[in-house]
C-alpha positions in Angstrom: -41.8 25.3 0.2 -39.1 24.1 -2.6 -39.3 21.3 -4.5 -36.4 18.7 -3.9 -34.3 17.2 -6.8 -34.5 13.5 -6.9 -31.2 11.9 -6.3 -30.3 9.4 -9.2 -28.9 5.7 -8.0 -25.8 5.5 -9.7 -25.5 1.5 -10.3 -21.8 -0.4 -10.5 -22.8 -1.1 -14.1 -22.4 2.3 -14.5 -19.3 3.4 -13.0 -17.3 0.0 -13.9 -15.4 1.7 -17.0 -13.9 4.1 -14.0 -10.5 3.1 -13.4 -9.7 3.6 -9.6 -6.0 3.8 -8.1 -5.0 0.9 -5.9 -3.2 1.7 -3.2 0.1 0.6 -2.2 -0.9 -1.2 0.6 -3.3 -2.9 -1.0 -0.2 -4.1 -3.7 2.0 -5.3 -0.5 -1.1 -7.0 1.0 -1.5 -9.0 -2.6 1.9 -9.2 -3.0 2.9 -11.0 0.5 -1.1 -13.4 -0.1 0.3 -14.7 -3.5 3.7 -15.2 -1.5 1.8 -17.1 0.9 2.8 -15.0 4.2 -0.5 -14.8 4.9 -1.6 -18.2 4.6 -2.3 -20.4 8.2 -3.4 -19.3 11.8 -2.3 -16.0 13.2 -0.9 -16.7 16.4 2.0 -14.3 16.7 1.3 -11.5 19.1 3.0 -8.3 18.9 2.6 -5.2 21.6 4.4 -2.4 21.0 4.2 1.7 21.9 4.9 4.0 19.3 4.5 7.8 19.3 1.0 9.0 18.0 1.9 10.9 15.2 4.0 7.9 13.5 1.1 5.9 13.8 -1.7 8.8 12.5 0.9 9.3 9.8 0.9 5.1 8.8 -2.6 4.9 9.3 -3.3 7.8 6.6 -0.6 6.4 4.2 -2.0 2.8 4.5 -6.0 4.3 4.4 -6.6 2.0 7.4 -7.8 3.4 11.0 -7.3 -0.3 12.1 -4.1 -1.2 14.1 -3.7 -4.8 13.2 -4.1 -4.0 9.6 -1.6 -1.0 9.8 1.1 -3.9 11.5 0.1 -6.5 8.5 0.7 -3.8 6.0 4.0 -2.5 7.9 5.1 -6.1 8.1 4.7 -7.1 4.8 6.0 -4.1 3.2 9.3 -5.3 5.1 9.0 -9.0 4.6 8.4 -8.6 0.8 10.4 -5.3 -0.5 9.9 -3.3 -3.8 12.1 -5.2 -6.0 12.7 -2.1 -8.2 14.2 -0.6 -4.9 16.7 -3.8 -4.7 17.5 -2.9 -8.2 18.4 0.6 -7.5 20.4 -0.3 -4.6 22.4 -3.4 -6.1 23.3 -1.4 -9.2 24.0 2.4 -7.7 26.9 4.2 -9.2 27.2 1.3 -11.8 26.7 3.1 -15.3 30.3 3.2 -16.0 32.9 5.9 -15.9 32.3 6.7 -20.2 28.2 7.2 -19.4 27.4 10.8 -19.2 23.9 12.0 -18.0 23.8 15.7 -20.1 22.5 15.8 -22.9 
């Protein structure tokens, strides 16, 4: 018979110096809360089909095997954009024609 190794309890204390990514669902979730989209009853219903694989692909991206979650992610992602990507758009193919990109 072998002896077992004794598992050690790894305490929150311990790991709190551990910096963990946040995912960007979690972000748009914050993002549209402090915008206060999420803020009073939810009464809207939705019902939709969609193929399988668009929804197994969401559902990976947004690390959520929930449905109503994935739709509150997908809808906040479109109700409050990446600002950055407004930037990009609004100012595309405005560097001016003396700007070169070599170096």
């Amino acid at each position: 018979m072998t002896a077992r190794k004794a598992r050690k309890t790894v305490t929150s204390a311990e790991t709190d110096h551990i910096v963990r990514p946040i995912s960007r669902a979690a972000v748009v979730m914050e993002d549209a809360r402090r915008a206060g989209l999420l803020d009073g009853e939810a009464t809207e219903h939705l019902s939709v089909r969609l193929p399988k694989a668009l929804v197994d692909a969401a559902k990976l991206e947004a690390g959520t095997d929930k449905p109503t979650e994935l739709v509150r992610i997908a809808l906040a992602m479109l109700a409050k954009p990446d600002p950055f990507a407004k930037l990009l758009r609004e100012t595309r193919g405005a560097l001016g024609k003396d700007h070169t990109l070599e170096y």
